[in-house]
C-alpha positions as CSV (number, residue, x, y, z in Angstrom):
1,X,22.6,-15.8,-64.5
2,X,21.4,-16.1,-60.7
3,X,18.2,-16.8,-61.6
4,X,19.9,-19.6,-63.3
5,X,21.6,-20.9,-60.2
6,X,18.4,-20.7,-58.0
7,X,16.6,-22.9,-60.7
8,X,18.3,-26.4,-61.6
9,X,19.1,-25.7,-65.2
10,X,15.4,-23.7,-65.7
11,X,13.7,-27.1,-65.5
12,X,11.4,-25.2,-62.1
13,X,13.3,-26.8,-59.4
14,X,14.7,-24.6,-56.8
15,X,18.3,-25.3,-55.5
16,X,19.6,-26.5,-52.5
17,X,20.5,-22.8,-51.7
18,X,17.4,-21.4,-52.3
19,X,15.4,-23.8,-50.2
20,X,17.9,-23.0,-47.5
21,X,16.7,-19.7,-47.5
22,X,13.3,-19.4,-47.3
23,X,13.5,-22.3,-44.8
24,X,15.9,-20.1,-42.6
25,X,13.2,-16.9,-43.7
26,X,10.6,-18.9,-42.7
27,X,12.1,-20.3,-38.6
28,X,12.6,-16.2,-38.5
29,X,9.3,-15.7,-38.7
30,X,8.0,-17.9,-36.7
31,X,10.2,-17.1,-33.9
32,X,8.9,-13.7,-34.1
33,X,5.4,-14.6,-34.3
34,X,5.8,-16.7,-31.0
35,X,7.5,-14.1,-29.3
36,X,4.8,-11.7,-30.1
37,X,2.2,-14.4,-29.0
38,X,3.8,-14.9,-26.0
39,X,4.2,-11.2,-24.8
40,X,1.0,-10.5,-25.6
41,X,-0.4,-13.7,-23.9
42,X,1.7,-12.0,-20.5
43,X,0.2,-9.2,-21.0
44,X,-3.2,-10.9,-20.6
45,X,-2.5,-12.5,-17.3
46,X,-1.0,-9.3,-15.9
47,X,-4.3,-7.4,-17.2
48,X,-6.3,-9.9,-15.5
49,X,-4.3,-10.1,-12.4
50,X,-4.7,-6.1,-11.8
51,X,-8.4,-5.7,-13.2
52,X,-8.9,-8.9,-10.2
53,X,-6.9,-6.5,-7.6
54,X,-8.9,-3.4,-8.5
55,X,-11.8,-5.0,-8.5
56,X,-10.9,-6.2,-4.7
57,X,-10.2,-3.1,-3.7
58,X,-13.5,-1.5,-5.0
59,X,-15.3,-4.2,-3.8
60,X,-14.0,-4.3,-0.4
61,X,-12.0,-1.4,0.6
62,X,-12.3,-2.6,4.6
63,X,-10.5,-5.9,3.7
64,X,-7.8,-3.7,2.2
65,X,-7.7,-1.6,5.5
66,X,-7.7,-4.1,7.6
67,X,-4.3,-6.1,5.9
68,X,-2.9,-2.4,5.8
69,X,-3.4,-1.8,9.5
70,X,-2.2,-5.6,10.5
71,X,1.0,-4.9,8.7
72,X,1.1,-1.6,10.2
73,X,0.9,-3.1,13.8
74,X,2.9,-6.1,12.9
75,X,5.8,-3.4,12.7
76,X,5.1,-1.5,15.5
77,X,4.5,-4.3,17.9
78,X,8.7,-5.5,16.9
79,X,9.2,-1.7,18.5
80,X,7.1,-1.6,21.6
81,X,4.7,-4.2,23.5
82,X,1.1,-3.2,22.1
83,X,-2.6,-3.9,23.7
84,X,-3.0,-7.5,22.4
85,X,-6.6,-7.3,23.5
86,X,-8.7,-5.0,20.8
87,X,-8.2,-3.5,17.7
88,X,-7.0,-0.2,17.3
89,X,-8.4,2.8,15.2
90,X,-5.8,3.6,13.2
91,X,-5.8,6.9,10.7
92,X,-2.9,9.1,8.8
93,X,-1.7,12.3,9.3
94,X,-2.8,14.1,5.7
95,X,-1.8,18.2,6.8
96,X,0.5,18.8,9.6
97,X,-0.3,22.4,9.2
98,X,-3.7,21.9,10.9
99,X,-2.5,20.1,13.6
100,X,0.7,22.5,14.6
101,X,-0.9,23.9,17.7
102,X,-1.7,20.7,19.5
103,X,1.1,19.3,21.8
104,X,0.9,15.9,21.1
105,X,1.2,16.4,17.1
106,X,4.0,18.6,17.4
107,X,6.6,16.8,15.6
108,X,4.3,15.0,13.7
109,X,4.6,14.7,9.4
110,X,2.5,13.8,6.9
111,X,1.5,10.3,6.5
112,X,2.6,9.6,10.3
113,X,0.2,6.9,11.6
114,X,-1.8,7.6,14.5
115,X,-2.5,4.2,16.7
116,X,-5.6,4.7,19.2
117,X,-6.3,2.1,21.8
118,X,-9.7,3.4,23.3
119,X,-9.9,0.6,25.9
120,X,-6.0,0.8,27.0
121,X,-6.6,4.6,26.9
122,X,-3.3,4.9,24.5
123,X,-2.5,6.9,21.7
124,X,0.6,6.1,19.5
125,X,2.3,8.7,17.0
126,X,4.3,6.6,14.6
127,X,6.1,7.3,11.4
128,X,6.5,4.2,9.0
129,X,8.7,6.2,6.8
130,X,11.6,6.0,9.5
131,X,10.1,2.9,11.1
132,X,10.1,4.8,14.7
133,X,7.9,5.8,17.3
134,X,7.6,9.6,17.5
135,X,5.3,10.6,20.5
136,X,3.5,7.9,23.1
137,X,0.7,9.7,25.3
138,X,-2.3,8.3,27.5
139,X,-6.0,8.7,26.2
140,X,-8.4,10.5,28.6
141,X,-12.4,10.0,27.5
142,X,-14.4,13.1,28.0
143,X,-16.4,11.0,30.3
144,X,-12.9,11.0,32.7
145,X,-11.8,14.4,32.4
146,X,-15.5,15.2,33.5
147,X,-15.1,12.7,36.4
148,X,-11.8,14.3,37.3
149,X,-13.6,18.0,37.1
150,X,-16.6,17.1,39.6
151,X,-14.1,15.5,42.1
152,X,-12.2,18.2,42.1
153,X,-9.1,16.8,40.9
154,X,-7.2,19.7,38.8
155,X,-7.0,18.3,35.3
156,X,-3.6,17.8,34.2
157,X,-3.6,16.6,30.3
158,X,-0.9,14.8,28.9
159,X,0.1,15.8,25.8
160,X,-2.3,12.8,23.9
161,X,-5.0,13.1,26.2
162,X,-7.5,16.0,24.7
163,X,-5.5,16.2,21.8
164,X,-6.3,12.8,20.4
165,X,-10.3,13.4,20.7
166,X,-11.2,16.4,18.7
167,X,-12.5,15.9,15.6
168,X,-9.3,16.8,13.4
169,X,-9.1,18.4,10.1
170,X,-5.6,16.7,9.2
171,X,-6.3,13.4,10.2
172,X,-7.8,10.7,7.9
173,X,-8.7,8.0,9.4
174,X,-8.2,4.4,8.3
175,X,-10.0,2.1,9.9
176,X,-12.8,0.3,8.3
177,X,-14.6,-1.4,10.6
């Protein structure tokens, strides 16, 4: 008897009802077909986008260095005046446990930032976690420390100013230049 109703008096033709339906069936569909088209044309771009960044980064790791350490001094310099003069070298405290018995590091965390200025003889301790300043020191070259030897000048180190020189086990440095 419904199948009678569906088909105007079993002549073939569908009723107003039916047509209704499949018509609404078939907007449903569609909708859901765009939807997945469009969500998987995002996910596309976004692919592309990242594959393009890693590529970057592979590519040219120093670029990515140098935008990390300009942002790193760009919020540094709101804290304290800094050399405007030269680039720093710049490089990350990776184990604080090698670093415990030198003065200037005490204090120091991992992933502190140490800021070198070789020409303004400065060394900067900073931790971007807390956005502070933890230790500021000046920078003596081995060249001055022998100067200051031969003269006979008794060598007084600040904290940074051996310290800072010695090839060190838990620093990595991040300067690409």
């Amino acid at each position: 008897m419904s199948m009678a109703k569906e088909t105007n008096q079993g002549k073939g033709e569908i009723s107003e009802e039916a047509t209704k339906k499949i018509v609404k069936r078939g907007r449903g569909r569609f909708i859901f077909r765009f939807i997945v088209f469009l969500l998987l044309v995002g996910l596309g771009i976004s692919t592309a986008y990242y594959y393009r960044q890693y590529r970057q980064l592979r590519d040219h790791p120093e670029v990515v260095a140098q935008d990390e350490v300009g942002a790193l001094l760009a919020e540094v310099s709101k804290i304290m005046d800094l050399p405007q003069d030269e680039t720093p070298n710049v490089a990350t405290i990776s184990d604080v446990e090698k670093l415990k018995d030198q003065v200037f590091f005490k204090g120091a965390s991992n992933g502190d930032k140490l800021i070198i200025y070789a020409n303004a003889k400065e060394a900067i301790l900073y931790r971007p976690s807390a956005k502070r300043i933890i230790q500021v020191a000046p920078l003596i070259t081995e060249q001055q420390s022998g100067m200051q030897a031969q003269s006979g000048m008794s060598e007084t180190n600040t904290q940074a100013e051996s310290d800072t020189h010695q090839d060190v086990d838990g620093v990595k440095n991040d300067s690409k230049e």
